[in-house]
C-alpha positions as CSV (number, residue, x, y, z in Angstrom):
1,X,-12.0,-10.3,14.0
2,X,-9.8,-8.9,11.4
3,X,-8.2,-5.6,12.4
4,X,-5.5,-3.0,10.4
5,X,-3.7,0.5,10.6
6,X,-2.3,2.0,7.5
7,X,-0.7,5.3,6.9
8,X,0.6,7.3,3.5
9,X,3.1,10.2,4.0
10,X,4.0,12.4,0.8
11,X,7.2,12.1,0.3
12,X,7.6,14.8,-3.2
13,X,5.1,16.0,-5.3
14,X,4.5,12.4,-7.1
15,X,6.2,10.2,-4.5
16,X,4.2,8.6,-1.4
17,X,5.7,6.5,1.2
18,X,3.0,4.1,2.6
19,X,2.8,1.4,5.0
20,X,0.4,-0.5,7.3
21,X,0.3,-3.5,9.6
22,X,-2.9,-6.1,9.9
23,X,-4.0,-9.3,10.8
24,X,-6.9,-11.2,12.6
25,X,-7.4,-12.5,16.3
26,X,-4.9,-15.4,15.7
27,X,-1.6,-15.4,14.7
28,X,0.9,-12.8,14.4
29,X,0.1,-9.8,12.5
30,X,1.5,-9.1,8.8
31,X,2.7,-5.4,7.8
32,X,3.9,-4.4,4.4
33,X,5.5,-0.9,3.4
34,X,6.6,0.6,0.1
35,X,6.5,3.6,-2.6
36,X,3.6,4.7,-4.3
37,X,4.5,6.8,-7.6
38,X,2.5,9.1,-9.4
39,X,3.3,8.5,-13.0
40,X,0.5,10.8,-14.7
41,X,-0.9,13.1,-11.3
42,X,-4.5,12.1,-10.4
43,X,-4.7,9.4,-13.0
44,X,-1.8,6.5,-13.6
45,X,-0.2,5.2,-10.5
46,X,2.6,2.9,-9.8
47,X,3.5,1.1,-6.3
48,X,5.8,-1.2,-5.3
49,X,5.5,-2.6,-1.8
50,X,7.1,-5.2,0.4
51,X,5.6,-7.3,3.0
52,X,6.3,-10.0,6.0
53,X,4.3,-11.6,9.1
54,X,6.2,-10.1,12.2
55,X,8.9,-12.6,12.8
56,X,9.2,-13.5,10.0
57,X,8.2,-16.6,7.9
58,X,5.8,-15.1,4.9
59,X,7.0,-12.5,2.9
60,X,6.2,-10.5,-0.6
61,X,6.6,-8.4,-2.9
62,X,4.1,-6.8,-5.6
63,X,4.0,-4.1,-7.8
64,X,0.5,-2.7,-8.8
65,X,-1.0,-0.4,-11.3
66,X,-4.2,2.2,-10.6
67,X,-6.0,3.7,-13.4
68,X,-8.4,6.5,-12.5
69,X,-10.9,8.1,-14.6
70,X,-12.9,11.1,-14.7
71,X,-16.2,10.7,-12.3
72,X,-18.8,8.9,-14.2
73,X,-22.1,10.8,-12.4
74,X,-21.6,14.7,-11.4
């Protein structure tokens, strides 16, 4: 079973705050959090977000990049 709970919070008109926790019947669970950017609204996106098992012992960091077009069927 894999579960997860994830949550974004606007922060400014291009800033969000997001963060989530997630994991799978063993183990301890994982959360990350970090800062979602809107660097053209509704179309380039930046994020940066930060990550651990709870307890420590795995952590990361990445930094993503969303493209979005226009809809493709009406």
């Amino acid at each position: 079973m894999t579960w997860g709970i994830g949550s974004e919070t606007q922060l400014s008109e291009r800033v969000w705050l997001i963060g989530e926790t997630f994991g799978q019947n063993e183990g301890r669970p994982l959360y990350q959090a970090g800062l979602r950017y809107w660097v053209v609204p509704n179309r380039v996106q930046v994020d940066a977000t930060y990550g651990n098992r709870l307890g420590g012992g795995e952590r990361w960091f990445s930094i993503g990049l969303r493209l979005l077009s226009p809809a493709f069927l009406p």
